[in-house]
PDB file of N, CA, C and O in Angstrom:
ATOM      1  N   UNK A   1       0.847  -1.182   0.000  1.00  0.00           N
ATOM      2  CA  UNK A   1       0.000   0.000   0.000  1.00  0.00           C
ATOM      3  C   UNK A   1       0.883   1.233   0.000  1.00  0.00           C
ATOM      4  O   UNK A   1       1.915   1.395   0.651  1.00  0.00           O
ATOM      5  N   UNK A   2       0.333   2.025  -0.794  1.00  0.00           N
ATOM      6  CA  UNK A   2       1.222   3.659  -1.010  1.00  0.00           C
ATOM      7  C   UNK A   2       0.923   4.163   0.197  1.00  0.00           C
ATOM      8  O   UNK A   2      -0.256   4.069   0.537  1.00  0.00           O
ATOM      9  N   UNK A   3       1.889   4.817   1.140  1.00  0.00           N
ATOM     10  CA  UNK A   3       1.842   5.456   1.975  1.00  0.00           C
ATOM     11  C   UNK A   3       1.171   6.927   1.859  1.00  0.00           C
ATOM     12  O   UNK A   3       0.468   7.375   2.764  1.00  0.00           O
ATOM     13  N   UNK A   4       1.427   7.583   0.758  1.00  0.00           N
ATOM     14  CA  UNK A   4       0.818   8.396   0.246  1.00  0.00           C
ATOM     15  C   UNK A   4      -0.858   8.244  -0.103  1.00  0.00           C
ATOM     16  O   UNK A   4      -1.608   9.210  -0.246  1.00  0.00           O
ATOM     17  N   UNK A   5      -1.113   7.348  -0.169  1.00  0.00           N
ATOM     18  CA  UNK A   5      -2.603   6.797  -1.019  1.00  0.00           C
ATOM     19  C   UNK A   5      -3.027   5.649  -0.450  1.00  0.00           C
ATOM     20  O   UNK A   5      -3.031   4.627  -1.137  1.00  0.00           O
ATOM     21  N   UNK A   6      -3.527   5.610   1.123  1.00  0.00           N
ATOM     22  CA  UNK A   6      -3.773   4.898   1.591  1.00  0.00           C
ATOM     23  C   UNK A   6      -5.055   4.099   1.001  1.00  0.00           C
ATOM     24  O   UNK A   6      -6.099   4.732   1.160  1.00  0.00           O
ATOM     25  N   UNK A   7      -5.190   2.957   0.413  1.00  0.00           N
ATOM     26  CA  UNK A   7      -6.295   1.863   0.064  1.00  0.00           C
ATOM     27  C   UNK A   7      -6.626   2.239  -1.274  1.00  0.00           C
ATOM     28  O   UNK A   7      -7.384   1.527  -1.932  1.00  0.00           O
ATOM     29  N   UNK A   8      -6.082   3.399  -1.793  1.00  0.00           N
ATOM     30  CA  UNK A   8      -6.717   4.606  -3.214  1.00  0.00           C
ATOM     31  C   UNK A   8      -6.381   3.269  -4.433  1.00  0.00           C
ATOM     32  O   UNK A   8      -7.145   3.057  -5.375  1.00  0.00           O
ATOM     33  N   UNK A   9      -4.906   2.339  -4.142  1.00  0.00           N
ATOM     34  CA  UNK A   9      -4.779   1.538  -5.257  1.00  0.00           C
ATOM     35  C   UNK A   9      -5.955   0.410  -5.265  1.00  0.00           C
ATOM     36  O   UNK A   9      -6.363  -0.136  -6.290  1.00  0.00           O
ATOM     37  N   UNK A  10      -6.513   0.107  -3.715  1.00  0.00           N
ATOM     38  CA  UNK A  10      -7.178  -1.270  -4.110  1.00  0.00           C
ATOM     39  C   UNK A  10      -9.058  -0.846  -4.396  1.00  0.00           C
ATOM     40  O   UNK A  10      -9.987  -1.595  -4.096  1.00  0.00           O
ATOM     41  N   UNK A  11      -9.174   0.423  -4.986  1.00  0.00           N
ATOM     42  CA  UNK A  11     -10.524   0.716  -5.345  1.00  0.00           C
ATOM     43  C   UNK A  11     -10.799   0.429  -6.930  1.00  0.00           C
ATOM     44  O   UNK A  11      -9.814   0.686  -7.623  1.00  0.00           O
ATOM     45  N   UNK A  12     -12.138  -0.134  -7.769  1.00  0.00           N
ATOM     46  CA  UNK A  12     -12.188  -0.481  -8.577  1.00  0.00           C
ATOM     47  C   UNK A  12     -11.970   0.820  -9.822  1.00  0.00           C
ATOM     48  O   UNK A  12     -12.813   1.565  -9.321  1.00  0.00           O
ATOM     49  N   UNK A  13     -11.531   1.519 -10.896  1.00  0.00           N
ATOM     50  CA  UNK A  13     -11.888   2.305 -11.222  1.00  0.00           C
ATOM     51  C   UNK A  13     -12.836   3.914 -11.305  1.00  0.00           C
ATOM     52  O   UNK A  13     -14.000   3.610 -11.041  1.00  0.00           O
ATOM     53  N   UNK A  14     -12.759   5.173 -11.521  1.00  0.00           N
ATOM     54  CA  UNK A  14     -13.700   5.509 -11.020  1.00  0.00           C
ATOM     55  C   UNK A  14     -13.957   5.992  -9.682  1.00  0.00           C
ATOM     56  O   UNK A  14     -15.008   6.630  -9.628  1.00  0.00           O
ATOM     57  N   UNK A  15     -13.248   5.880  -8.429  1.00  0.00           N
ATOM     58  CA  UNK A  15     -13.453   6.017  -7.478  1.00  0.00           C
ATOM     59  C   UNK A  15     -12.302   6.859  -6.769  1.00  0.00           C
ATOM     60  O   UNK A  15     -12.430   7.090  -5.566  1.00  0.00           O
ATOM     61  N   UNK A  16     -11.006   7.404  -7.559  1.00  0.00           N
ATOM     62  CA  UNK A  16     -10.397   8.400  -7.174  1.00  0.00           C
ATOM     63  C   UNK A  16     -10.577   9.631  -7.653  1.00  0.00           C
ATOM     64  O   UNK A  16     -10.784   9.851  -8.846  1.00  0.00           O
ATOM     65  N   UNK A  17     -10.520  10.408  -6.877  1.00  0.00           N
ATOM     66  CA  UNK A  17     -10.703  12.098  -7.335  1.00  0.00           C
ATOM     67  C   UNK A  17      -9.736  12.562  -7.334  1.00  0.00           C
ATOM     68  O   UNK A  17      -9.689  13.561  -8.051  1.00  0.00           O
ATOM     69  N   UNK A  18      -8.464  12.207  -6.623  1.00  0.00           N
ATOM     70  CA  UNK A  18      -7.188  13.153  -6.851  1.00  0.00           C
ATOM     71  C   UNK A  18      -6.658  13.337  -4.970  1.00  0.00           C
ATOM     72  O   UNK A  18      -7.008  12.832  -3.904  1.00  0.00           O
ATOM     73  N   UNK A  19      -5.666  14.342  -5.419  1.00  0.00           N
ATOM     74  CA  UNK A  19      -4.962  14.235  -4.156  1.00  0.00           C
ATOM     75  C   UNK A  19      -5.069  16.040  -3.655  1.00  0.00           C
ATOM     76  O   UNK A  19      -4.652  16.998  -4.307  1.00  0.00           O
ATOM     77  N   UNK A  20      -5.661  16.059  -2.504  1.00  0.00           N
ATOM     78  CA  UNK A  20      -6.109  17.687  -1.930  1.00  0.00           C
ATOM     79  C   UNK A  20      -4.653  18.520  -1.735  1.00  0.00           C
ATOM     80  O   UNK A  20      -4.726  19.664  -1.286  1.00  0.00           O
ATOM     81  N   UNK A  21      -3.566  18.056  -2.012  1.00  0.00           N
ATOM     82  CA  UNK A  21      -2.455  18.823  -2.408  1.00  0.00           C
ATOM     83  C   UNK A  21      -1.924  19.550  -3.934  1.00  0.00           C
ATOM     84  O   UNK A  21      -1.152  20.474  -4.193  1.00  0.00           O
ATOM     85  N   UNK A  22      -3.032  18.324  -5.036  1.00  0.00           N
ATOM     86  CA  UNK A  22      -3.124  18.751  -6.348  1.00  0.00           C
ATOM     87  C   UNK A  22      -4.197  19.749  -6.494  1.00  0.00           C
ATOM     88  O   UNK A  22      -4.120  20.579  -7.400  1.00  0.00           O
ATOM     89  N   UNK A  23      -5.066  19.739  -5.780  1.00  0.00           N
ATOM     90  CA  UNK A  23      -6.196  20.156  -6.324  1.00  0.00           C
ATOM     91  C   UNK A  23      -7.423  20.417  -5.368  1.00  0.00           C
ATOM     92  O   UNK A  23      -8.010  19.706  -4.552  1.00  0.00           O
ATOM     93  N   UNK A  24      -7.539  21.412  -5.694  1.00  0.00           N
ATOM     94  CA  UNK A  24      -8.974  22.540  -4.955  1.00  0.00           C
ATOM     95  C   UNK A  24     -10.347  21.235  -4.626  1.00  0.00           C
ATOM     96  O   UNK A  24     -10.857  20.462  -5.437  1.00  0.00           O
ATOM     97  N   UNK A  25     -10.514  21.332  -3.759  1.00  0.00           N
ATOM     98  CA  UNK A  25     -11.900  20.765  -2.670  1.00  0.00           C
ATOM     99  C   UNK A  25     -13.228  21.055  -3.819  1.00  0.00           C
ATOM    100  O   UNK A  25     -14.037  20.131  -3.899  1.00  0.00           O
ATOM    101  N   UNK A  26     -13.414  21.957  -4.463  1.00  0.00           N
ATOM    102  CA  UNK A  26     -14.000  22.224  -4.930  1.00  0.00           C
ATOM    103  C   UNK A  26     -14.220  21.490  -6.443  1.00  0.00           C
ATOM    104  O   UNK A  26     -15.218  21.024  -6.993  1.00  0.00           O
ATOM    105  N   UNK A  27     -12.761  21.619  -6.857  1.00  0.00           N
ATOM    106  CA  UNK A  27     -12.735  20.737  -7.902  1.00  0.00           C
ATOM    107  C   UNK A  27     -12.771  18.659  -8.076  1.00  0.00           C
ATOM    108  O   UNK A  27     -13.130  17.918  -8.991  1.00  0.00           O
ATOM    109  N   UNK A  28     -12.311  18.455  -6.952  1.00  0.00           N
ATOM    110  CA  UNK A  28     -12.867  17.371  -6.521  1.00  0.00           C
ATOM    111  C   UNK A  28     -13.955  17.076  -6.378  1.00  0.00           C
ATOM    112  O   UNK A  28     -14.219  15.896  -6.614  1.00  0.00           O
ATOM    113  N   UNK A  29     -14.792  17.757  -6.047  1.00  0.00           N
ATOM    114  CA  UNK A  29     -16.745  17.985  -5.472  1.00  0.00           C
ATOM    115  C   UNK A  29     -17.161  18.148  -6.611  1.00  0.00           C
ATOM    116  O   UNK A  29     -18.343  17.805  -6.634  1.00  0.00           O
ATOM    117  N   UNK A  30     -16.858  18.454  -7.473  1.00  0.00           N
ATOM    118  CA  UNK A  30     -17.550  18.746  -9.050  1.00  0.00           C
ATOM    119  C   UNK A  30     -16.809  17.340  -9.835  1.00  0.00           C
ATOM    120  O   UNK A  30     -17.422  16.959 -10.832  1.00  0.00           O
ATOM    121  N   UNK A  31     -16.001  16.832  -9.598  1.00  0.00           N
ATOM    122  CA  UNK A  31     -15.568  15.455 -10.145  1.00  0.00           C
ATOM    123  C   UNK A  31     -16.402  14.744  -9.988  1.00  0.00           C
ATOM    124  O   UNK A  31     -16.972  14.347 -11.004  1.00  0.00           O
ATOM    125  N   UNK A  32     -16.758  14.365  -8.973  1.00  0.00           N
ATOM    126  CA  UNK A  32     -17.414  13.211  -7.970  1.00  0.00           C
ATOM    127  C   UNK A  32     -18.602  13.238  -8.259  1.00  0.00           C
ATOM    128  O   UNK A  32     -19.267  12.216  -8.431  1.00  0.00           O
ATOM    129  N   UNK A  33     -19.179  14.757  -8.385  1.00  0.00           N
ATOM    130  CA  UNK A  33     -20.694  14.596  -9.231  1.00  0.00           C
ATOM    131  C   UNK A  33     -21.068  14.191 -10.423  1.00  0.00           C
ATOM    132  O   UNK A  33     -22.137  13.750 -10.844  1.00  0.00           O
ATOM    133  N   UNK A  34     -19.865  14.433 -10.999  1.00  0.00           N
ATOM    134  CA  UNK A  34     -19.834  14.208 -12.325  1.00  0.00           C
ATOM    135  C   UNK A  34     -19.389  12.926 -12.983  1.00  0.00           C
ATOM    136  O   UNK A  34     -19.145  12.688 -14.166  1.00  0.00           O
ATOM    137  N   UNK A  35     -19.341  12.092 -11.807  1.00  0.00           N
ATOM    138  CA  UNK A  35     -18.827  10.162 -11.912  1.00  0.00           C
ATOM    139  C   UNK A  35     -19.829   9.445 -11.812  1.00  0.00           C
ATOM    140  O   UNK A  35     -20.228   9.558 -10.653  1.00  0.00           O
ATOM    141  N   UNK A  36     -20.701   8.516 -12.586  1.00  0.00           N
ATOM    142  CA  UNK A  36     -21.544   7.537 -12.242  1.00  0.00           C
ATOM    143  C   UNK A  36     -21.503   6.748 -11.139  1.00  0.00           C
ATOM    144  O   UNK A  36     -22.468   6.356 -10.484  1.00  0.00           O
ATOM    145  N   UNK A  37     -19.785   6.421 -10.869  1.00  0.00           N
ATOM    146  CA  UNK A  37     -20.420   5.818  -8.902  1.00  0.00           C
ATOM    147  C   UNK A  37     -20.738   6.450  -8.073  1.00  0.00           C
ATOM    148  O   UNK A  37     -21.340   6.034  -7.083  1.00  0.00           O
ATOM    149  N   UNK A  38     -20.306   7.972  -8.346  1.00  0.00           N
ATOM    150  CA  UNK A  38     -20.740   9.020  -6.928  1.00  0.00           C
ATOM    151  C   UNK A  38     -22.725   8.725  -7.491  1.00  0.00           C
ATOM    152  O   UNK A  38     -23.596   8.526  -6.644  1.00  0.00           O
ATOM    153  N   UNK A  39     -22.945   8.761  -8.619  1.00  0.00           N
ATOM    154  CA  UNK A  39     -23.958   9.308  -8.362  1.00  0.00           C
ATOM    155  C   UNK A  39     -25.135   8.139  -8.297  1.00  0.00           C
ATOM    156  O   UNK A  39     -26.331   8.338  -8.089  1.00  0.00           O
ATOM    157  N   UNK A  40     -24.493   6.896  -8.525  1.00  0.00           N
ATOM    158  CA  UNK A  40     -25.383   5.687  -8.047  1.00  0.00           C
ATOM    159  C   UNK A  40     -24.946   5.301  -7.198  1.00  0.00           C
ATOM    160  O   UNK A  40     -25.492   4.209  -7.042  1.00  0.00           O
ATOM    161  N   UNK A  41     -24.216   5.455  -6.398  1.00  0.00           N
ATOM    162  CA  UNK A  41     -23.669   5.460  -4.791  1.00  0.00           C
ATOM    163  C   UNK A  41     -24.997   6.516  -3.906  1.00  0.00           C
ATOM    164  O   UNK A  41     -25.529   5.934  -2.961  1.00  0.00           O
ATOM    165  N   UNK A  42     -25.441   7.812  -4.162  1.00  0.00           N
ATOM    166  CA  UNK A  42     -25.541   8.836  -3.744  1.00  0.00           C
ATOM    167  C   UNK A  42     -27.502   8.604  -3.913  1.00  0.00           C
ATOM    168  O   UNK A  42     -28.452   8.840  -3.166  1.00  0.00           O
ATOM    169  N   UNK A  43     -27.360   8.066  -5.224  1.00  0.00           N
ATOM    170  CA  UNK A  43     -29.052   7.784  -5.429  1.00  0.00           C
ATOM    171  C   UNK A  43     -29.650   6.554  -4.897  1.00  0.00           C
ATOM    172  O   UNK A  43     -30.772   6.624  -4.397  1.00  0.00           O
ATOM    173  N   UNK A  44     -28.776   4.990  -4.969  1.00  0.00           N
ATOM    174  CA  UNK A  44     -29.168   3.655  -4.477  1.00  0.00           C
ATOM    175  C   UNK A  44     -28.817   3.490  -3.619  1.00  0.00           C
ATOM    176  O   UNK A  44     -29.639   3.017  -2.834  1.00  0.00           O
ATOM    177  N   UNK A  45     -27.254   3.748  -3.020  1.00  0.00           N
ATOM    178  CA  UNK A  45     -26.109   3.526  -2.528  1.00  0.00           C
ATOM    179  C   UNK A  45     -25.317   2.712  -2.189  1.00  0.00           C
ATOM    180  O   UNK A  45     -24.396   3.179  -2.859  1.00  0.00           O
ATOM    181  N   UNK A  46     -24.595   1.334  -1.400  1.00  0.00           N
ATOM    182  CA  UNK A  46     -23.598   0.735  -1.694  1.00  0.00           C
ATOM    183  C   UNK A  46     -24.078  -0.561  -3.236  1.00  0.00           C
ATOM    184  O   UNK A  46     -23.463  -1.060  -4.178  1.00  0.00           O
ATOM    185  N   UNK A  47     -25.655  -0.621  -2.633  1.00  0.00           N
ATOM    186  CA  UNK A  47     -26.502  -2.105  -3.202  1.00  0.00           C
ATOM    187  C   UNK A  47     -26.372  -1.742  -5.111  1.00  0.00           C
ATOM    188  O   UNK A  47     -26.006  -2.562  -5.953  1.00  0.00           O
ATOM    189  N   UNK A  48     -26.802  -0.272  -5.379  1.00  0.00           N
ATOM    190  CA  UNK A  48     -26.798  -0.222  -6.492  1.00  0.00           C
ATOM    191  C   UNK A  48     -25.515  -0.748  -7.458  1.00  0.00           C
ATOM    192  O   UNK A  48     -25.716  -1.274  -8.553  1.00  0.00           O
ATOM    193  N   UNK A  49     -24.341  -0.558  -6.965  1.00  0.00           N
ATOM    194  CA  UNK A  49     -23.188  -1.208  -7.542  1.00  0.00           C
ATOM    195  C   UNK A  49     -23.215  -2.360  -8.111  1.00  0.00           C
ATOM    196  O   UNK A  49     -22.630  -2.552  -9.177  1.00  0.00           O
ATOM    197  N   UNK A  50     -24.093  -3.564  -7.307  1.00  0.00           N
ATOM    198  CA  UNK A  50     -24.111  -4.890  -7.389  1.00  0.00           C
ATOM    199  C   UNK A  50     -24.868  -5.227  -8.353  1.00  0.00           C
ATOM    200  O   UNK A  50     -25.860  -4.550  -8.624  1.00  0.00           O
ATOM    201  N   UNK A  51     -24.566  -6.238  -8.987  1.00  0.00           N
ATOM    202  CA  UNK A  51     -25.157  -6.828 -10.144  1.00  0.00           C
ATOM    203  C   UNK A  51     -25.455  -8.396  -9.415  1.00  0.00           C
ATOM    204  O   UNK A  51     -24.875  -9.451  -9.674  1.00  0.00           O
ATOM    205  N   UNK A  52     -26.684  -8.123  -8.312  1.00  0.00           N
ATOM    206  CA  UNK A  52     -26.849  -9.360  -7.597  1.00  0.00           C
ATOM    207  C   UNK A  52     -27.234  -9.011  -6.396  1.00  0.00           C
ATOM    208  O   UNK A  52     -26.992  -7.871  -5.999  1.00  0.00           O
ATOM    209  N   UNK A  53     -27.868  -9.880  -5.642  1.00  0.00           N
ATOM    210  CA  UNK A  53     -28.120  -9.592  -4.110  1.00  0.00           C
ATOM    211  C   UNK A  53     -27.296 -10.154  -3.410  1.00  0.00           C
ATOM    212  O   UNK A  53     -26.551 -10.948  -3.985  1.00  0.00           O
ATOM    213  N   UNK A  54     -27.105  -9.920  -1.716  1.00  0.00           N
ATOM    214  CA  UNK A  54     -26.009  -9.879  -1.188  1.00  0.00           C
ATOM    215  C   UNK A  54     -27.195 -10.554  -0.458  1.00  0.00           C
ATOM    216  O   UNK A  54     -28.385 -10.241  -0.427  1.00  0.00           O
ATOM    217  N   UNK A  55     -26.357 -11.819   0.260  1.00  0.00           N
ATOM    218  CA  UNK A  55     -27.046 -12.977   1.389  1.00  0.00           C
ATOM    219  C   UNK A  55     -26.635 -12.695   2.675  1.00  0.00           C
ATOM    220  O   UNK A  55     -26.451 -13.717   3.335  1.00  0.00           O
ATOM    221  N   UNK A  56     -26.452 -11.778   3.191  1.00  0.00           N
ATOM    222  CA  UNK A  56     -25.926 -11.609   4.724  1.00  0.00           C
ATOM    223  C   UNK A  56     -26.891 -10.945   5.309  1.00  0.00           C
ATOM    224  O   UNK A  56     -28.012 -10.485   5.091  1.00  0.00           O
ATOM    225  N   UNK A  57     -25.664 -11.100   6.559  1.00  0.00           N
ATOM    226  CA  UNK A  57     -26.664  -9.695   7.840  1.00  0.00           C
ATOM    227  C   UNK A  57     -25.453  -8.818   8.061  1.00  0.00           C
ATOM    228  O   UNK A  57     -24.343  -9.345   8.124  1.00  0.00           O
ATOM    229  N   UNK A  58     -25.631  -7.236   8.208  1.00  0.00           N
ATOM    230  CA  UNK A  58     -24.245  -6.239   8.199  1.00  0.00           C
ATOM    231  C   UNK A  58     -25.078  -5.954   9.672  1.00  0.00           C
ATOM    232  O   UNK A  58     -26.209  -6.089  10.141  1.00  0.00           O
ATOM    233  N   UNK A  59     -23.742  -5.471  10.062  1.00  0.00           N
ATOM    234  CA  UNK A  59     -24.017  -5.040  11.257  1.00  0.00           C
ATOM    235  C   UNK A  59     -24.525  -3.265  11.382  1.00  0.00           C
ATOM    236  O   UNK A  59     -25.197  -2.713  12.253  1.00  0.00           O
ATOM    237  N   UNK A  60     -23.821  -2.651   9.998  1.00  0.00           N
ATOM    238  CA  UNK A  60     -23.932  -1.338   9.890  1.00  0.00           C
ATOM    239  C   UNK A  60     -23.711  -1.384   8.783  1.00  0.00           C
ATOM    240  O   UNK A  60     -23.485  -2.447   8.205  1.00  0.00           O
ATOM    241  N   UNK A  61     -23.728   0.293   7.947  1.00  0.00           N
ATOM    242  CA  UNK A  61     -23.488   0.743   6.877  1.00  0.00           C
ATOM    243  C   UNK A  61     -21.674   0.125   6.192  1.00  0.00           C
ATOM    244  O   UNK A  61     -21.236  -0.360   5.149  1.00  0.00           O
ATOM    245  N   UNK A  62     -21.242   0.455   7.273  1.00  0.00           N
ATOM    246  CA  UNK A  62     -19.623  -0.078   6.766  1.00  0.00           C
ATOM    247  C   UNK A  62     -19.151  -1.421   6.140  1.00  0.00           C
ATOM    248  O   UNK A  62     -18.244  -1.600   5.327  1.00  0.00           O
ATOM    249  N   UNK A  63     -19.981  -2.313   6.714  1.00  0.00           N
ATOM    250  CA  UNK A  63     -19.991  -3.505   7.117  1.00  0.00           C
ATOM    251  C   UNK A  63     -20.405  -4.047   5.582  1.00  0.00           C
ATOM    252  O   UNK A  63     -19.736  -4.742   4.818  1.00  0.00           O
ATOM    253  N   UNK A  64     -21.601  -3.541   5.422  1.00  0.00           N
ATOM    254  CA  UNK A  64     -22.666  -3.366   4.226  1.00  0.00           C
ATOM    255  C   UNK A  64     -21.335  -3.241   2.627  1.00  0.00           C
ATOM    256  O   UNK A  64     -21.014  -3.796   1.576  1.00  0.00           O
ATOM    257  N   UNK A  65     -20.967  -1.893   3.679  1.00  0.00           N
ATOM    258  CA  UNK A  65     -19.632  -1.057   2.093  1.00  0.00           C
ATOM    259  C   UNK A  65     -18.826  -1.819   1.871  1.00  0.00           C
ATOM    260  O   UNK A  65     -18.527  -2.060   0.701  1.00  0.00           O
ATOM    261  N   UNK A  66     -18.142  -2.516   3.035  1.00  0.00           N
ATOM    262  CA  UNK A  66     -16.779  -3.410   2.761  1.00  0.00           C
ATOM    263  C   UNK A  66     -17.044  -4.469   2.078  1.00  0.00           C
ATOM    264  O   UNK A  66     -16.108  -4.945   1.435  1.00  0.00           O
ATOM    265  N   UNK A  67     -18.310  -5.107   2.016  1.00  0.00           N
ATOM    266  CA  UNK A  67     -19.041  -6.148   1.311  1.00  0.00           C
ATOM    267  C   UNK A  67     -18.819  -6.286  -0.057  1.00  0.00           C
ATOM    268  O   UNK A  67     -18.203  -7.150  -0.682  1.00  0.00           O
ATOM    269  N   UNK A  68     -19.494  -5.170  -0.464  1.00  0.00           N
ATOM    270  CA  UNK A  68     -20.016  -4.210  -1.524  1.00  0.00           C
ATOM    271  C   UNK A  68     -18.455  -4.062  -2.262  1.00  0.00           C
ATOM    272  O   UNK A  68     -18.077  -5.115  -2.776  1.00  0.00           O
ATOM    273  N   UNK A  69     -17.563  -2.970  -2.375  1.00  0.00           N
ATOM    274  CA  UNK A  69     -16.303  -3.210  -2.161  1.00  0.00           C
ATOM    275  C   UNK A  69     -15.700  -4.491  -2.628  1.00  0.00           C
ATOM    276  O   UNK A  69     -15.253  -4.587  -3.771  1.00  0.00           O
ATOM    277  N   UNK A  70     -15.679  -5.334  -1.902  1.00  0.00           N
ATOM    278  CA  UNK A  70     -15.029  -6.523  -1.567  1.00  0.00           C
ATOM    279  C   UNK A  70     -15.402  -7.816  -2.845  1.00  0.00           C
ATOM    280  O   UNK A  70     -14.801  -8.854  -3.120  1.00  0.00           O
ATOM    281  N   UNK A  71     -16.553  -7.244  -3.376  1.00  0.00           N
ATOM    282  CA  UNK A  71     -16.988  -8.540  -4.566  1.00  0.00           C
ATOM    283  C   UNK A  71     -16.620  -7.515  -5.773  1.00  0.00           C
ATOM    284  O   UNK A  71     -16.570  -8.083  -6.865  1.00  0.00           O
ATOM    285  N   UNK A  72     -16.356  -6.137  -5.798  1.00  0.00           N
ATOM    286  CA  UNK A  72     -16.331  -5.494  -7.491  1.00  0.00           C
ATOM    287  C   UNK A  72     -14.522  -5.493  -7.102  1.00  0.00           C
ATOM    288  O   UNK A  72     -13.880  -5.164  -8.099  1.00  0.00           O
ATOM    289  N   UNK A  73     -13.886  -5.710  -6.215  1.00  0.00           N
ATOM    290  CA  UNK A  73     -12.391  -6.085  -5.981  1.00  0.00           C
ATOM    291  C   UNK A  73     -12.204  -7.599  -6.672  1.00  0.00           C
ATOM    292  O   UNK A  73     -11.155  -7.954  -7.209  1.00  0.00           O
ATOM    293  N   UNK A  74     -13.083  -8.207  -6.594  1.00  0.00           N
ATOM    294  CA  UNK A  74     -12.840  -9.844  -6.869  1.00  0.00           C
ATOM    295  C   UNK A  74     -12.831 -10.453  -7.936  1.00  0.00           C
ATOM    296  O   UNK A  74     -12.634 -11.668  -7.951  1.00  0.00           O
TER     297      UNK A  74
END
């Protein structure tokens, strides 16, 4: 793992905005809107990603994400 970019390498495409030393908060926030996972993240949220239902019990939202996460990694 980049010390610099903590977990940033093991995300699927799509899901980095950049680094807040390159680049204005602002311009990041207008990226992110402008990405189909922010915005089926933001409208469904972790479930919409999946192409399938998920058979568990999460304990919380995180739990839910790391899931979620964890099968578009696989």
């Amino acid at each position: 793992m980049d010390a610099d970019r903590p977990g940033a390498e093991g995300l699927p495409g799509g899901f980095g905005l950049g680094n807040l030393d390159d680049y204005e908060l602002g311009e990041m926030l207008d990226k992110a809107w402008g990405a189909d996972v922010f915005r089926i993240l933001s409208e469904k949220g972790p479930l919409g990603l999946l192409n399938g239902p998920l058979d568990s019990v999460y304990v919380n939202k995180c739990h839910l994400c790391s899931e979620v996460f964890g099968r578009l990694l696989a």
